[in-house]
C-alpha positions as CSV (number, residue, x, y, z in Angstrom):
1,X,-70.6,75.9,27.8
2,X,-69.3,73.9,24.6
3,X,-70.4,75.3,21.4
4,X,-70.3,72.7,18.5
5,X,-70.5,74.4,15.2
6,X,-70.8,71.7,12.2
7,X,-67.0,72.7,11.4
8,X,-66.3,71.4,15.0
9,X,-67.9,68.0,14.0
10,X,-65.8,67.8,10.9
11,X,-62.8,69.0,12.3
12,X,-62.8,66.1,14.9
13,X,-64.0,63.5,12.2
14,X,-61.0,64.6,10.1
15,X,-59.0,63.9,13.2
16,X,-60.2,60.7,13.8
17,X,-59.8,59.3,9.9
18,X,-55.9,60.4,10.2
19,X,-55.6,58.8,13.6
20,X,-57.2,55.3,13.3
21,X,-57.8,54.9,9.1
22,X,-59.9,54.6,7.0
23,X,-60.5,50.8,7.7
24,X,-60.7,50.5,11.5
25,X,-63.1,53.6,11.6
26,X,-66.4,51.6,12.0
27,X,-65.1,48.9,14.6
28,X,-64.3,52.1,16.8
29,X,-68.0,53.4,16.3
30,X,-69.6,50.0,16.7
31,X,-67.7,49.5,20.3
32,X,-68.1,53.0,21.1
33,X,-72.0,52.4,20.3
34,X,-72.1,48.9,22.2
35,X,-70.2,50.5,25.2
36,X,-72.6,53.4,25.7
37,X,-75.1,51.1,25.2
38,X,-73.6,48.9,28.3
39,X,-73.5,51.7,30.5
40,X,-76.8,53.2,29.9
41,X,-78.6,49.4,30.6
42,X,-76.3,49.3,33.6
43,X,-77.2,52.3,35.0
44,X,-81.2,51.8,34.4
45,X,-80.8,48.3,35.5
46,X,-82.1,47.3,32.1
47,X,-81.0,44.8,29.5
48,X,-81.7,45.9,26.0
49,X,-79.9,43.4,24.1
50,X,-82.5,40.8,25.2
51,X,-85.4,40.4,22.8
52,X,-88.9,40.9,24.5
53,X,-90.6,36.9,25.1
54,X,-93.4,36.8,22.7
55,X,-96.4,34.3,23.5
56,X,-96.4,31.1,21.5
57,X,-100.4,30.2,22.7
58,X,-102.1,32.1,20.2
59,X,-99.5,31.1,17.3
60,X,-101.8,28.3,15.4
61,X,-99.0,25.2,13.5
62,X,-100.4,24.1,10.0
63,X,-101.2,20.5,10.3
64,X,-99.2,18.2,8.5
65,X,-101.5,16.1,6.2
66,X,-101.4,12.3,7.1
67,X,-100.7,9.7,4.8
């Protein structure tokens, strides 16, 4: 259906560096990542910016030495 030749990609690259600059580049890819990101938990029903619970039980504290 599409075919993407490595031309294609910098073609469209190019496009976007004349469009939005040099400077804004990576905040447009950082809220295009964090947006498909978004959709992808909200279709799966899945949050993946959470960080998995670990278990404090088996985590042993150093003793502090009494004076």
């Amino acid at each position: 259906m599409f075919d993407l030749s490595p031309i294609h990609l910098i073609l469209a690259l190019g496009i976007c560096l004349v469009i939005a600059g040099p400077k804004r580049l990576p905040e447009l890819g950082k809220s295009l990542g964090r947006s498909m990101r978004e959709f992808r938990s909200s279709l799966g029903g899945v949050d993946t910016t959470e960080l998995p619970q670990t278990s404090t039980e088996n985590v042993e504290h150093p003793s502090t030495p009494e004076a």
